[in-house]
PyMOL Python script that loads the backbone (N, CA, C, O; Angstrom):
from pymol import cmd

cmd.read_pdbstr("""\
ATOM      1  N   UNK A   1      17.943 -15.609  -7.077  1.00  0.00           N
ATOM      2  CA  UNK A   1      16.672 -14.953  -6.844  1.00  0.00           C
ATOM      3  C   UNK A   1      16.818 -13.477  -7.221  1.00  0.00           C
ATOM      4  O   UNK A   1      17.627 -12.733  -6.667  1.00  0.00           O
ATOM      5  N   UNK A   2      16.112 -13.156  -8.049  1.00  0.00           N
ATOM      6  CA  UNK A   2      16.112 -11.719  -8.456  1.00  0.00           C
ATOM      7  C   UNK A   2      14.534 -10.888  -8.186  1.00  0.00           C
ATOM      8  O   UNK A   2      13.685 -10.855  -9.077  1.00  0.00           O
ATOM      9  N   UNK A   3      14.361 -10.360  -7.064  1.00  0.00           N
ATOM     10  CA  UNK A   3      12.665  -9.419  -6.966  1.00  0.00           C
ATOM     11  C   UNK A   3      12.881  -8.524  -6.789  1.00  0.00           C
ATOM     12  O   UNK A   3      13.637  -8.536  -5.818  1.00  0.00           O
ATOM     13  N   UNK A   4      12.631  -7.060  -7.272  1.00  0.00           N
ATOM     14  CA  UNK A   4      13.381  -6.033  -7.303  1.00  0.00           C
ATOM     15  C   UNK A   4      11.919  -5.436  -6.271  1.00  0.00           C
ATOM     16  O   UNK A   4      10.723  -5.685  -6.119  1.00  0.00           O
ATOM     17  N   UNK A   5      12.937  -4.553  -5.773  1.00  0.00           N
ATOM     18  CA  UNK A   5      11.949  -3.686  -4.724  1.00  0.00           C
ATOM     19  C   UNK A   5      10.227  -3.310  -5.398  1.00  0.00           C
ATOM     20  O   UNK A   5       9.132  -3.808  -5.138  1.00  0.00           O
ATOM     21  N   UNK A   6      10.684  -2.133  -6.411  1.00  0.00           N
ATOM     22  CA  UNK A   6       9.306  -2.069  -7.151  1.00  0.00           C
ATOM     23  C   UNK A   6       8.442  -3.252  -7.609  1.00  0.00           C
ATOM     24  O   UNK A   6       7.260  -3.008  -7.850  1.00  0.00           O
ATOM     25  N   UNK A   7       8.901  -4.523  -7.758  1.00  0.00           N
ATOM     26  CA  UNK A   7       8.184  -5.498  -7.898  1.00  0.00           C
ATOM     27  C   UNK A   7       7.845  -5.385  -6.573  1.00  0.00           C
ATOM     28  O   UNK A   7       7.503  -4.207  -6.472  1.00  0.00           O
ATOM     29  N   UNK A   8       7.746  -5.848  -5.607  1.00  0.00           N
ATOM     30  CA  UNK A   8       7.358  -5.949  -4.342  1.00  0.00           C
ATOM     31  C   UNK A   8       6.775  -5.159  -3.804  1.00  0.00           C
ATOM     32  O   UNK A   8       6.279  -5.528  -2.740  1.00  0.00           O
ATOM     33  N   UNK A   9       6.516  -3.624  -4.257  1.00  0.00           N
ATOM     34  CA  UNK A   9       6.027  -2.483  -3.564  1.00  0.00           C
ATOM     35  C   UNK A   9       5.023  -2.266  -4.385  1.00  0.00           C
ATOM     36  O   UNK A   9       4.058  -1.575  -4.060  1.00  0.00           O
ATOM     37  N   UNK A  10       5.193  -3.047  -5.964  1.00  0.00           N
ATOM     38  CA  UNK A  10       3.551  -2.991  -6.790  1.00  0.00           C
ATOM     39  C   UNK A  10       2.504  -4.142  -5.762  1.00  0.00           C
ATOM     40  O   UNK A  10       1.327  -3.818  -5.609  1.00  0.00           O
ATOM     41  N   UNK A  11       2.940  -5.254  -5.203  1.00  0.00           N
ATOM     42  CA  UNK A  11       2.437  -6.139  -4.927  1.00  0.00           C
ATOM     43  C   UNK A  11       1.221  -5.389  -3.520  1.00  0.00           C
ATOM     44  O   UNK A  11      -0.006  -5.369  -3.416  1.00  0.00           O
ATOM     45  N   UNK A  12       2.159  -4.957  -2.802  1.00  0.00           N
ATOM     46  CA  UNK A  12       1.615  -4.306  -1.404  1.00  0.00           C
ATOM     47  C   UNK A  12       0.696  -3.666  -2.269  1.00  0.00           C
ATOM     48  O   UNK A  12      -0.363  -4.290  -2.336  1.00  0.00           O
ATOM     49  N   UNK A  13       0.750  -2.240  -3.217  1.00  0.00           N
ATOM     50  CA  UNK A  13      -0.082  -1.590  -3.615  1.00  0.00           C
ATOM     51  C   UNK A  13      -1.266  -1.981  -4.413  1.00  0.00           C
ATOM     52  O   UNK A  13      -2.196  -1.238  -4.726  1.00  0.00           O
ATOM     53  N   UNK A  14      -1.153  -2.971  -4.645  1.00  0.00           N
ATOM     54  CA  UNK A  14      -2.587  -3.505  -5.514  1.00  0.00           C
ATOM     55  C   UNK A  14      -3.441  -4.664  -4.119  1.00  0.00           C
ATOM     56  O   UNK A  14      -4.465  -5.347  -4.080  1.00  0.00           O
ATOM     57  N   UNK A  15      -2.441  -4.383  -3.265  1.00  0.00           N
ATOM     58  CA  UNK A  15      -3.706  -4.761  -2.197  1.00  0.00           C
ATOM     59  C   UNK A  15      -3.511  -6.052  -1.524  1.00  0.00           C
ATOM     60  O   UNK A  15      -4.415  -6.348  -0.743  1.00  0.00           O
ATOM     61  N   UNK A  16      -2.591  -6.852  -1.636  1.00  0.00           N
ATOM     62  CA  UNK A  16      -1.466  -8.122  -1.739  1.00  0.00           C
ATOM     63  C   UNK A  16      -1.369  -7.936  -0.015  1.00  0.00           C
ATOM     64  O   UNK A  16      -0.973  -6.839   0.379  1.00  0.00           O
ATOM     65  N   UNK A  17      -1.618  -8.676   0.714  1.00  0.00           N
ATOM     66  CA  UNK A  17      -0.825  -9.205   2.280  1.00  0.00           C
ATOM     67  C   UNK A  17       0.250  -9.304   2.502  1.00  0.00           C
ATOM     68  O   UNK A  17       0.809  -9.969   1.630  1.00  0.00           O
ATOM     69  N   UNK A  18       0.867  -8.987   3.230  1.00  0.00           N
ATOM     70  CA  UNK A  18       2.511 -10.127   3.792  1.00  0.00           C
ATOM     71  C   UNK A  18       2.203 -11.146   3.472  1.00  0.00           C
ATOM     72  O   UNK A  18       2.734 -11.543   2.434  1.00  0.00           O
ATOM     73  N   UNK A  19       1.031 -12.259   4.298  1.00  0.00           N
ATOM     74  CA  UNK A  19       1.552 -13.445   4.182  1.00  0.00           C
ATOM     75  C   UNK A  19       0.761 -13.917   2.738  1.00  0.00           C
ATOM     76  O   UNK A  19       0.722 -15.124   2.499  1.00  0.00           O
ATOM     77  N   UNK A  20       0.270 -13.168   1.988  1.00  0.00           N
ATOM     78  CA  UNK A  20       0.175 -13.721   0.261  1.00  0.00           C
ATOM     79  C   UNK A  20       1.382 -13.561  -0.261  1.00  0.00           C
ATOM     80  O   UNK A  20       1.937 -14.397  -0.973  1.00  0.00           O
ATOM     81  N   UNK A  21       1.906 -12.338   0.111  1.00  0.00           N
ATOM     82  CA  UNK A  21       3.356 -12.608  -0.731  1.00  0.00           C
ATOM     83  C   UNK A  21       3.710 -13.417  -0.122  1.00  0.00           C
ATOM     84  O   UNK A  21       3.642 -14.382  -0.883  1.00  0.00           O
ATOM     85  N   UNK A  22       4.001 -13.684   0.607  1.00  0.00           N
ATOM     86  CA  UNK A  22       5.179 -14.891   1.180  1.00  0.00           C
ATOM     87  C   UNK A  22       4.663 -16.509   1.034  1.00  0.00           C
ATOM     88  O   UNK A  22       5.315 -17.465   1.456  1.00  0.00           O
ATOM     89  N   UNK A  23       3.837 -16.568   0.599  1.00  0.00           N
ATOM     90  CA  UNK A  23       2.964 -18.118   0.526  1.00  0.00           C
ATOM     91  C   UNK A  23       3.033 -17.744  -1.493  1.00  0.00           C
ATOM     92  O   UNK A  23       2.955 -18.732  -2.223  1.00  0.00           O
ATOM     93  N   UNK A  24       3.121 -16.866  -1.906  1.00  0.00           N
ATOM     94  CA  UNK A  24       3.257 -16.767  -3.449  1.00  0.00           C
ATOM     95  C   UNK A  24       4.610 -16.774  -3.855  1.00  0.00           C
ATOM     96  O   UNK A  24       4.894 -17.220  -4.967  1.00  0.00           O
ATOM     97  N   UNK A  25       5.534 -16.311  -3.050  1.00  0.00           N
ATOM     98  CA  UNK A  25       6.636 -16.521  -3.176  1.00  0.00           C
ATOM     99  C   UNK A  25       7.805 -16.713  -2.112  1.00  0.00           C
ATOM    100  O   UNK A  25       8.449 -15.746  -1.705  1.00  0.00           O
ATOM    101  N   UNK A  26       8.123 -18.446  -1.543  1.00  0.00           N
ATOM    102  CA  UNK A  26       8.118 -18.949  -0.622  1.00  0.00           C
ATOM    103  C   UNK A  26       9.788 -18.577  -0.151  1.00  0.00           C
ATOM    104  O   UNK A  26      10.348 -18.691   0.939  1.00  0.00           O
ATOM    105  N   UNK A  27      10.310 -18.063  -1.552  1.00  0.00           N
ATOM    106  CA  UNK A  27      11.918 -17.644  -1.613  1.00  0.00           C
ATOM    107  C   UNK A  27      12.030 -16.092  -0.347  1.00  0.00           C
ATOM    108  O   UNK A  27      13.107 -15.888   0.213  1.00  0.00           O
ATOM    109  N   UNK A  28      10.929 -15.254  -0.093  1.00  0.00           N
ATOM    110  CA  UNK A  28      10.594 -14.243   0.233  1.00  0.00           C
ATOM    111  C   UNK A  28      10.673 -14.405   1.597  1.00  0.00           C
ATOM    112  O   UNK A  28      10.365 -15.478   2.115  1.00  0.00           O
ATOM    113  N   UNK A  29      11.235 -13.002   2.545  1.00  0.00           N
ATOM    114  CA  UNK A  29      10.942 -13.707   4.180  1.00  0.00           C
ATOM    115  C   UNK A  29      10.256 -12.476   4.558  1.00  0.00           C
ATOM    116  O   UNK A  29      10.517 -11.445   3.939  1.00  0.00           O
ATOM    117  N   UNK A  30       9.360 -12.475   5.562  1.00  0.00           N
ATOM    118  CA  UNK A  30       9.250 -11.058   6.010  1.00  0.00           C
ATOM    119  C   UNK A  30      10.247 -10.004   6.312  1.00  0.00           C
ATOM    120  O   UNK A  30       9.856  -8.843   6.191  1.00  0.00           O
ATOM    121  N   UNK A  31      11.713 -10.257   6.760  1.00  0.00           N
ATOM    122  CA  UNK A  31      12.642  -9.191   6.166  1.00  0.00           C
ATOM    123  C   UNK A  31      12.306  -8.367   4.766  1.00  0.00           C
ATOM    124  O   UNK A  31      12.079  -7.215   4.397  1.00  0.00           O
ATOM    125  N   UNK A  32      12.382  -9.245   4.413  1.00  0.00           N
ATOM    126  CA  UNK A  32      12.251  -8.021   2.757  1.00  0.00           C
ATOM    127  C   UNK A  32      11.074  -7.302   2.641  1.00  0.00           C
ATOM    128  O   UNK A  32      11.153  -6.236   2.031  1.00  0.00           O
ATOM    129  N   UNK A  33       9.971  -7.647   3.098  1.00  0.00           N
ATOM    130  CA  UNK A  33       8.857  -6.718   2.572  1.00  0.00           C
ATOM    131  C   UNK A  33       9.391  -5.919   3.786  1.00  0.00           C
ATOM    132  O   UNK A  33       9.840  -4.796   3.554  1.00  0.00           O
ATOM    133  N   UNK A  34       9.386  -6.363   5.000  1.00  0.00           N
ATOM    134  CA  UNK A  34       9.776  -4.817   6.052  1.00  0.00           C
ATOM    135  C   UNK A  34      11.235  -3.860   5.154  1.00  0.00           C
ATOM    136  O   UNK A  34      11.381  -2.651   5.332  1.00  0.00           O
ATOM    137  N   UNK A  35      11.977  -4.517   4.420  1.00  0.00           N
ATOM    138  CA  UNK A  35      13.421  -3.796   4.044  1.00  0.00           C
ATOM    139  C   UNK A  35      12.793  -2.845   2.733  1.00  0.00           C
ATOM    140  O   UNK A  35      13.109  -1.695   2.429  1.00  0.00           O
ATOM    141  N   UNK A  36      12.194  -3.392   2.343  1.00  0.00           N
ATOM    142  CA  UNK A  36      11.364  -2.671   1.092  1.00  0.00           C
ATOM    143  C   UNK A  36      10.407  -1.422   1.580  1.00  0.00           C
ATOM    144  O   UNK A  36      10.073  -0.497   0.840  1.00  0.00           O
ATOM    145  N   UNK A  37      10.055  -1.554   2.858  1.00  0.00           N
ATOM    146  CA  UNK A  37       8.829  -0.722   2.914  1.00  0.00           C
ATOM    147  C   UNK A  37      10.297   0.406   3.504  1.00  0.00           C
ATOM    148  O   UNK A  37      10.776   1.272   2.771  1.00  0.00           O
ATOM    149  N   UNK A  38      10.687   0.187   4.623  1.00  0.00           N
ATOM    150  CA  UNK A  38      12.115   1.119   4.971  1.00  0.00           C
ATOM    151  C   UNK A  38      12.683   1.847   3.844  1.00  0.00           C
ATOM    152  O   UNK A  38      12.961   3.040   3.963  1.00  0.00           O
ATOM    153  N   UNK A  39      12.911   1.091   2.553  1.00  0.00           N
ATOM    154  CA  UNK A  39      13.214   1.623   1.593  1.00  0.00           C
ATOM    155  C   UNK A  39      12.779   2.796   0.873  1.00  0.00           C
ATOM    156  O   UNK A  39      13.220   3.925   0.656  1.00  0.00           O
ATOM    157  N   UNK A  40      11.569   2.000   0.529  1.00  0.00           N
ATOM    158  CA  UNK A  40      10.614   3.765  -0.127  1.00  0.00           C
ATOM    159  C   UNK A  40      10.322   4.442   0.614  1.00  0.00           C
ATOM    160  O   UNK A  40       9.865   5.444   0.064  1.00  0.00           O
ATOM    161  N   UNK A  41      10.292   4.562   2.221  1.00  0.00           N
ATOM    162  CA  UNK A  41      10.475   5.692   3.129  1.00  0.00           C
ATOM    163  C   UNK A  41      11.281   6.509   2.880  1.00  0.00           C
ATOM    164  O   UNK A  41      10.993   7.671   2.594  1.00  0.00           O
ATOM    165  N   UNK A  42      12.890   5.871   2.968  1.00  0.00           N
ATOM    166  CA  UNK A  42      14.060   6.660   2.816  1.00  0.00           C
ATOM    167  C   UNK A  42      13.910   7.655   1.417  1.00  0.00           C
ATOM    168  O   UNK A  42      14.338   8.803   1.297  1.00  0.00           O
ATOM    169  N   UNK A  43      13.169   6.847   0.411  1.00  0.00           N
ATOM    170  CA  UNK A  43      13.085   7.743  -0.856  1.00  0.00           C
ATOM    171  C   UNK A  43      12.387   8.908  -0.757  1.00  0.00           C
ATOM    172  O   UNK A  43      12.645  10.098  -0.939  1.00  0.00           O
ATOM    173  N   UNK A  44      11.047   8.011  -0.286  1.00  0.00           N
ATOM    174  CA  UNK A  44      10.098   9.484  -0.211  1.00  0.00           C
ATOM    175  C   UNK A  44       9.757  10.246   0.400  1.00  0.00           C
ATOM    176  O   UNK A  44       8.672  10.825   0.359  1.00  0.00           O
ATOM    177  N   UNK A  45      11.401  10.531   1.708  1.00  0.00           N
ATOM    178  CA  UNK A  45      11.625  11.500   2.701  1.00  0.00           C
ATOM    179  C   UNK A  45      13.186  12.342   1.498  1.00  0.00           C
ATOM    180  O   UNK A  45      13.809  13.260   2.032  1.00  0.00           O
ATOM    181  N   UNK A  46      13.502  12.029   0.417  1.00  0.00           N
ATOM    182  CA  UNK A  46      14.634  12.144  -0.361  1.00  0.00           C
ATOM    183  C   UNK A  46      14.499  13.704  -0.567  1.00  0.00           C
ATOM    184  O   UNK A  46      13.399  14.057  -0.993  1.00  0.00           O
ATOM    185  N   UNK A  47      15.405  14.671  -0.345  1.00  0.00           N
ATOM    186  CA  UNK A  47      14.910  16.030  -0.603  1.00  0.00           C
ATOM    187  C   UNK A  47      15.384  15.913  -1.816  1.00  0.00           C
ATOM    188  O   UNK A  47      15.460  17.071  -2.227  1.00  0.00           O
ATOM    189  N   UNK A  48      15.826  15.048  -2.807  1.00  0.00           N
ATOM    190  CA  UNK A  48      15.778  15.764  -4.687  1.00  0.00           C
ATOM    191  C   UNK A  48      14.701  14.781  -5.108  1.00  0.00           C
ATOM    192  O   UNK A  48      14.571  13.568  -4.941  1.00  0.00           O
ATOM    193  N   UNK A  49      13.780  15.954  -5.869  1.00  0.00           N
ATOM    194  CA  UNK A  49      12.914  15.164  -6.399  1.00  0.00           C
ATOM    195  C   UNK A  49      13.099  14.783  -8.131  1.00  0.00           C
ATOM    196  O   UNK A  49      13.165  15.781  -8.850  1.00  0.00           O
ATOM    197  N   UNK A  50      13.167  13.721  -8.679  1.00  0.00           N
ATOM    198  CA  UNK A  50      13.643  13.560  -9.961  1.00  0.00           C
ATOM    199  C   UNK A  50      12.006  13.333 -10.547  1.00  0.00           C
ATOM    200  O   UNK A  50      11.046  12.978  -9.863  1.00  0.00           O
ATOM    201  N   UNK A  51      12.010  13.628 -11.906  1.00  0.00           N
ATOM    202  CA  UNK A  51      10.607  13.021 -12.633  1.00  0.00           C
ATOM    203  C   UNK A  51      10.660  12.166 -13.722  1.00  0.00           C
ATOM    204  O   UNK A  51      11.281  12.109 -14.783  1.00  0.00           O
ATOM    205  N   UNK A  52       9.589  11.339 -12.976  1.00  0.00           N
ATOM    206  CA  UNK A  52       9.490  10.210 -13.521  1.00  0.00           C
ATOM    207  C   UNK A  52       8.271  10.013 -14.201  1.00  0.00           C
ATOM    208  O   UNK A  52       7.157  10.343 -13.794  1.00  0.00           O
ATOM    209  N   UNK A  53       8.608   9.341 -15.483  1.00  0.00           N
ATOM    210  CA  UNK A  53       7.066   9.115 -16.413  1.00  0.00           C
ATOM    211  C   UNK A  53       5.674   8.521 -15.600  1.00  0.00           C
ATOM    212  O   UNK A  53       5.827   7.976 -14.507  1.00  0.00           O
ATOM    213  N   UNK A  54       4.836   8.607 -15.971  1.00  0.00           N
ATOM    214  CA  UNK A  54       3.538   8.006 -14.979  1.00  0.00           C
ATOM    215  C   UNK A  54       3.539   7.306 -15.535  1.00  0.00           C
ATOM    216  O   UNK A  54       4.014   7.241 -16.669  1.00  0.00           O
ATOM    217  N   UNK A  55       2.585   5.909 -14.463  1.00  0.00           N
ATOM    218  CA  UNK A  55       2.168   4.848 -15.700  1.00  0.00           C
ATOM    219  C   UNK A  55       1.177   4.978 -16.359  1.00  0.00           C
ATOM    220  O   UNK A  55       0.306   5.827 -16.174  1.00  0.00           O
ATOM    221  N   UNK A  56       1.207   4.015 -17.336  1.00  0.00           N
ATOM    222  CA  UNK A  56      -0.193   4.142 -18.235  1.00  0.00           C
ATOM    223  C   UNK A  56      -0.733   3.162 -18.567  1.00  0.00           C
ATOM    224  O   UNK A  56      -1.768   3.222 -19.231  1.00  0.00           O
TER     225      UNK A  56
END
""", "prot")
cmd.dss("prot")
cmd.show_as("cartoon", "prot")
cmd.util.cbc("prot")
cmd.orient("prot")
């Protein structure tokens, strides 16, 4: 199983449920979306800020 965080944190952001992800992808437990959301906390409390291209 390979779902990389940003896959999972586009999902939340376009408006996606817990339990849609997890009924869309049954490999998924609610651990991970809670470990994912912990995650981009830790980042975007990160005091170096790097830049990154926007999307387009």
């Amino acid at each position: 199983m390979r779902f990389t965080v940003a896959q999972l944190l586009e999902l939340l952001a376009a408006g996606m449920t817990d339990q849609e992800i997890l009924e869309d992808y049954p490999y998924l437990e609610e651990a991970d979306i809670q470990a994912t959301l912990l995650y981009a906390a830790h980042i975007a409390n990160a005091r170096t800020i790097i830049n990154l291209p926007l999307a387009s």
